[in-house]
C-alpha positions in Angstrom: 34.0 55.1 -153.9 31.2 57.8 -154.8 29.0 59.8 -152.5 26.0 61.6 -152.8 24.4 64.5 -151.4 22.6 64.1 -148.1 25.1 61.3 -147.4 27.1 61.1 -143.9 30.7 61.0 -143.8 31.6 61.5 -140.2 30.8 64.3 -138.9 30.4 65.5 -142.3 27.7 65.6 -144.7 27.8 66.2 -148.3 26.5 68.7 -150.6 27.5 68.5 -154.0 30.4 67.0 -156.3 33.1 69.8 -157.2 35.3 67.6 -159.5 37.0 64.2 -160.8 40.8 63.6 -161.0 42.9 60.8 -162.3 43.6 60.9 -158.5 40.6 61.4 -156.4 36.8 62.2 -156.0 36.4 65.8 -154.4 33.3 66.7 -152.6 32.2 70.0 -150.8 30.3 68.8 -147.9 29.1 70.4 -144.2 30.6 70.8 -140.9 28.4 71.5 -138.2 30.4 71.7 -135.8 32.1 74.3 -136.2 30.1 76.0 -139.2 31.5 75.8 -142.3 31.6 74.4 -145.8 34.4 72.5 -146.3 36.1 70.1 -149.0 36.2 66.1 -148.4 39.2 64.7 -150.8 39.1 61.5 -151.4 41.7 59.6 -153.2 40.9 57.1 -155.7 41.2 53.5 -154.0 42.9 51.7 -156.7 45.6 53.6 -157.5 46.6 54.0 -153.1 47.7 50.7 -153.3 50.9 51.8 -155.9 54.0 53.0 -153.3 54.7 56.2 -155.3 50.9 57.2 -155.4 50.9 56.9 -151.6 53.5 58.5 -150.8 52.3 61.4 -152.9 49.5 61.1 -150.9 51.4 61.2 -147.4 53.3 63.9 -148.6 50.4 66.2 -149.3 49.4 66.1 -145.6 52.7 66.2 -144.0 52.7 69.5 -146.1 49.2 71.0 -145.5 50.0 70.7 -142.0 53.1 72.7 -142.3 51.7 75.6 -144.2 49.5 78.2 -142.5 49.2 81.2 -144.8 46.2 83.4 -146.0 47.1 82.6 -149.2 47.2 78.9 -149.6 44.3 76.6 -149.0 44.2 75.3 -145.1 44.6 71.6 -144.8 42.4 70.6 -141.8 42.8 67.2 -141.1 43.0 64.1 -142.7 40.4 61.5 -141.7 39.0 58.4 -142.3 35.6 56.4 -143.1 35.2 53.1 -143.5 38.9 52.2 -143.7 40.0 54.8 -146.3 41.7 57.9 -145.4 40.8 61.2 -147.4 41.5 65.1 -146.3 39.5 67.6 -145.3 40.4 71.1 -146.6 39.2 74.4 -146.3 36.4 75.2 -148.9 37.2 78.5 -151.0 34.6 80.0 -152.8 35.2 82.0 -156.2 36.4 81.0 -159.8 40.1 79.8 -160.9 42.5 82.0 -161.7 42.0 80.4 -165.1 38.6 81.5 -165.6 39.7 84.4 -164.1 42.5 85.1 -167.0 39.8 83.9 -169.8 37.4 86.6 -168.6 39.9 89.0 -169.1 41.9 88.2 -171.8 40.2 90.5 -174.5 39.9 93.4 -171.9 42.9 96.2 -171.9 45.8 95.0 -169.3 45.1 95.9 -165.6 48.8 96.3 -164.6 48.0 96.9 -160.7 45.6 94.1 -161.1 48.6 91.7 -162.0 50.8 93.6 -159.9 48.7 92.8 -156.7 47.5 89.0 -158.0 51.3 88.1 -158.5 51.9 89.3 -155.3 49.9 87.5 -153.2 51.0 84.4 -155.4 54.4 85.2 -154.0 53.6 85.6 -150.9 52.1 82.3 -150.4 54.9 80.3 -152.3 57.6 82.6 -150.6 56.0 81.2 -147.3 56.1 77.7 -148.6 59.7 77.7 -149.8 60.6 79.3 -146.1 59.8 75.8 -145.1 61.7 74.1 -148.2 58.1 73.6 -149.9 58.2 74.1 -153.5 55.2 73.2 -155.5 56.4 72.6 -159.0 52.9 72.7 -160.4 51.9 76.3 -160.7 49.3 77.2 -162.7 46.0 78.8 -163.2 44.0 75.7 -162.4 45.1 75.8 -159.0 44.6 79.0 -157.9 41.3 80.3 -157.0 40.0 83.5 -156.5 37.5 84.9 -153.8 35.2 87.1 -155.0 36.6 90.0 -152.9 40.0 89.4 -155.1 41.6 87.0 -152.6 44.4 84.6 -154.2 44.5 81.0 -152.8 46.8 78.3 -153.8 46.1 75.2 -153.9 46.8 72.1 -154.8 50.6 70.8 -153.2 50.0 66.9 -154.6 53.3 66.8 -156.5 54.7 69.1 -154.3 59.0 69.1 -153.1 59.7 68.7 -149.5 63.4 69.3 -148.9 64.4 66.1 -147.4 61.9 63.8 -148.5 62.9 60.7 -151.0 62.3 60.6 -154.5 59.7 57.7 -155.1 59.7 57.7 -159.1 62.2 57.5 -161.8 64.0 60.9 -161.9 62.9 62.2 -165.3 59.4 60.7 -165.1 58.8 62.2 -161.7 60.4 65.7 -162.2 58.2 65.8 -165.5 54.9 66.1 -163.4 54.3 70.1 -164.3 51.8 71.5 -166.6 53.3 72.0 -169.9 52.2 75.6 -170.4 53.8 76.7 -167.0 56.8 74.5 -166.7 60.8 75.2 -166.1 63.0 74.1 -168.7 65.3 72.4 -166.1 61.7 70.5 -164.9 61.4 69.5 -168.8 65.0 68.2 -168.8 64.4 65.8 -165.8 65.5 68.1 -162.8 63.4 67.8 -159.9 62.5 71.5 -159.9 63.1 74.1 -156.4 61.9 77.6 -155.4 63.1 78.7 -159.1 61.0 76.3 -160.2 57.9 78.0 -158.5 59.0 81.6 -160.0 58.9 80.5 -163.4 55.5 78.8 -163.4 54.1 82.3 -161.8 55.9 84.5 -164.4 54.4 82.2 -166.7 51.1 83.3 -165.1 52.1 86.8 -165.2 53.2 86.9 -168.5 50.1 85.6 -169.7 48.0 87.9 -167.4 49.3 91.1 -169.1 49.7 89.8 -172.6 47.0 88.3 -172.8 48.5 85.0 -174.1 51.1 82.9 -173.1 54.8 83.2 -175.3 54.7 79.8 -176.2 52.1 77.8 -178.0 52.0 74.6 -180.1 49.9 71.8 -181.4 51.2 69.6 -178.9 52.3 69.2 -175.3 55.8 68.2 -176.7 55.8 71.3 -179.2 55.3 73.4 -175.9 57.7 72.0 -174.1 60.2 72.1 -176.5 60.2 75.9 -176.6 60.2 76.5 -173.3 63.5 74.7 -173.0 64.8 76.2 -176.9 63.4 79.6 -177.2 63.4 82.9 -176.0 60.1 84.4 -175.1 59.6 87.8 -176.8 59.3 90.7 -174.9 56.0 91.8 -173.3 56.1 95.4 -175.2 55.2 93.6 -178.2 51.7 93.2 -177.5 51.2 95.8 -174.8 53.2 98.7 -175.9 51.5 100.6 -172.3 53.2 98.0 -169.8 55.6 99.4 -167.8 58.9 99.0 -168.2 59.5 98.1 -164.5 56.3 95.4 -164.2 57.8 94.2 -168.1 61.4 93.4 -166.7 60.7 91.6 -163.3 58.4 89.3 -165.4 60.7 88.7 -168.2 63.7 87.8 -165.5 61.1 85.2 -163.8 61.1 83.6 -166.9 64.7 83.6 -167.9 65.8 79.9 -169.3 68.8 79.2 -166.8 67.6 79.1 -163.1 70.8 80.9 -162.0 69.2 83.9 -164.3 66.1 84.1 -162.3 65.1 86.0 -160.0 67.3 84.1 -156.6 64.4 83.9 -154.2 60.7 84.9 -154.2 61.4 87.5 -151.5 63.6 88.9 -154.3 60.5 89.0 -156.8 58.1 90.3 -154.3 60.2 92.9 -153.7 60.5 94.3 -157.2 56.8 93.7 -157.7 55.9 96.1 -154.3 58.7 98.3 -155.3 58.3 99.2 -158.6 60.6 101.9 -158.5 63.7 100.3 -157.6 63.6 98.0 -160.4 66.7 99.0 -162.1 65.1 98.6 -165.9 68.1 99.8 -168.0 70.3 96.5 -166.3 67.8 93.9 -166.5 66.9 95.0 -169.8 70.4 94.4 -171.0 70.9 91.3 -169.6 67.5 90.1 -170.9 68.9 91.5 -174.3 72.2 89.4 -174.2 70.5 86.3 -173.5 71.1 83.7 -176.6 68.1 83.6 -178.7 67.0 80.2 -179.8 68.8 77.6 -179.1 71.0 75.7 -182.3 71.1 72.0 -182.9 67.6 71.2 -181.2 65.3 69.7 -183.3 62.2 71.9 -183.0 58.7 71.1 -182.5 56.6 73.8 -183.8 52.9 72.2 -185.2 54.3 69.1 -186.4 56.6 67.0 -184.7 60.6 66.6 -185.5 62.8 64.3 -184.2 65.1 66.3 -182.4 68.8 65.7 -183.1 70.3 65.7 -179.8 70.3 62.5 -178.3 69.5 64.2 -174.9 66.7 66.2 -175.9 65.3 62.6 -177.4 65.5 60.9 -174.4 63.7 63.4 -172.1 60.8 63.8 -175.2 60.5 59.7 -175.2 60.0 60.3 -171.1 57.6 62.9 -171.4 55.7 60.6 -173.8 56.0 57.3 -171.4 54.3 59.9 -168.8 51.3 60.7 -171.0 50.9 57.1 -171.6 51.0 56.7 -167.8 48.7 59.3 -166.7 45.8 58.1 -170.0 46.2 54.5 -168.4 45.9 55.8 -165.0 42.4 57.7 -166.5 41.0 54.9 -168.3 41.6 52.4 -165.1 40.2 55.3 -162.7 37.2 55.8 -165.5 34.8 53.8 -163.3 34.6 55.8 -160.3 33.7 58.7 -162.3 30.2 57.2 -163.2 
């Protein structure tokens, strides 16, 4: 179902499109009553009827309603017109943090700038994994940011609710990241925690200050290949001015083993607001002893290779069954769009 602007939903009337997903129709529309903008979401009808898409669904508002945090975009109710249920969510002005990143990537590094970003990012995700929320799909897309420099994260679809029942096939459902920002134990068919979350934002981080992300491909699979085989090189390398403290708390958040990480976000945004007591010298070592890249892995660097180990081949033949899924699910979703 499709709106347009001027058209009454409830109490709500709306303005303009924002945005098309393989998932839903998104609209910012008015509330009088308590005057605001505000943003109608409203799931794609043919897919609610699947029992995993629905429960997604559910899931997303049992967790907007648990999470009240400056930083994370305010569920405010869900509602529903005509027979089908959609959410209405606070309206954020501003750009995504990927625009953001783009409009800054050829600018010299703002350290304090990515210092301060990262740590409202942690802030709201530390909050969410206080109440066993982790959102396992971190990336620049869903952030936004005010223009008075505000972070707000959004987007807790695919979300992890301690607790709650897994309602796909393993592999297929841990595998529901973005590949540029997901954990190798995500890529491997884990279902992804809190570690999970401080991977994707080091990710985020690294890419603030470099510039670039350290991994890069020709493919999705190339990508996540890497993430799981290689070892990211060093920030220094391409900003010889970052400092050495801000360098190492990124460059543990990104560590291939979870149990390397960082152990909680409060544990990050501590050595992100305390600079000082990063102890450098230690982290650097054990960054240095890490094994570099992986043996025995068949590598996917521009072209693809069929990797040797029969593991690694079965989560790459998963990862390709999902791709299937999700251009199916955007070709039978294609008519709403129009």
């Amino acid at each position: 179902m499709e709106y347009e602007p001027g058209q009454q939903i409830g109490p709500y009337e709306i303005m303009d499109r924002l945005g098309t997903g393989g998932m839903s129709n998104v609209y910012r529309a008015r509330d009088p009553e308590h005057d605001r903008d505000v943003v109608l979401k409203f799931p794609h009808e043919e897919i609610m009827g699947d029992v995993a898409t629905h429960e997604r669904f559910s899931r997303e508002v049992k967790i907007g309603k648990l999470l009240h945090h400056p930083n994370i975009q305010q569920l405010y109710e869900l509602a529903t017109f005509r027979g089908s249920e959609y959410l209405v969510l606070e309206y954020v002005p501003g750009e995504s943090m990927r625009r953001f990143l783009r409009g800054r990537s050829h600018a010299p590094a703002d350290f304090a700038l990515a210092r301060t970003m990262g740590l409202q990012i942690a802030r709201a995700l530390g909050y969410a994994h206080e109440h066993h929320v982790a959102h396992r799909d971190l990336k620049p897309e869903n952030i936004i940011v005010t223009p008075d420099g505000q972070a707000k994260v959004m987007d807790f679809g695919i979300a992890f609710l301690k607790g709650a029942r897994r309602v796909t096939w393993g592999p297929l459902s841990s595998q529901v990241g973005t590949p540029d920002y997901m954990a190798p134990e995500q890529i491997q068919g884990g279902r992804g925690d809190a570690r999970t979350d401080i991977y994707a934002l080091g990710m985020i981080l690294y890419e603030q200050v470099a510039g670039h992300l350290p991994y890069s491909g020709d493919n999705a699979l190339a990508v996540m290949n890497q993430h799981v085989t290689a070892k990211p090189p060093p920030l220094h390398q391409f900003r010889r001015d970052v400092p050495p403290a801000l360098e190492e708390t990124i460059m543990k958040a990104i560590r291939r083993k979870p149990e390397d990480r960082w152990p909680t976000m409060a544990t990050l945004i501590d050595a992100l607001e305390h600079p000082e007591s990063v102890d450098v010298d230690s982290l650097r070592r054990e960054r240095e002893q890490e094994p570099g890249d992986l043996p025995h892995v068949g590598r996917l660097a521009g072209r693809f290779q069929m990797p040797s180990s029969p593991a690694t081949l079965a989560v790459l033949c998963a990862v390709v069954l999902l791709i299937v899924l999700v251009v199916l699910a955007s070709h039978f979703a294609a008519p709403a769009r129009h």
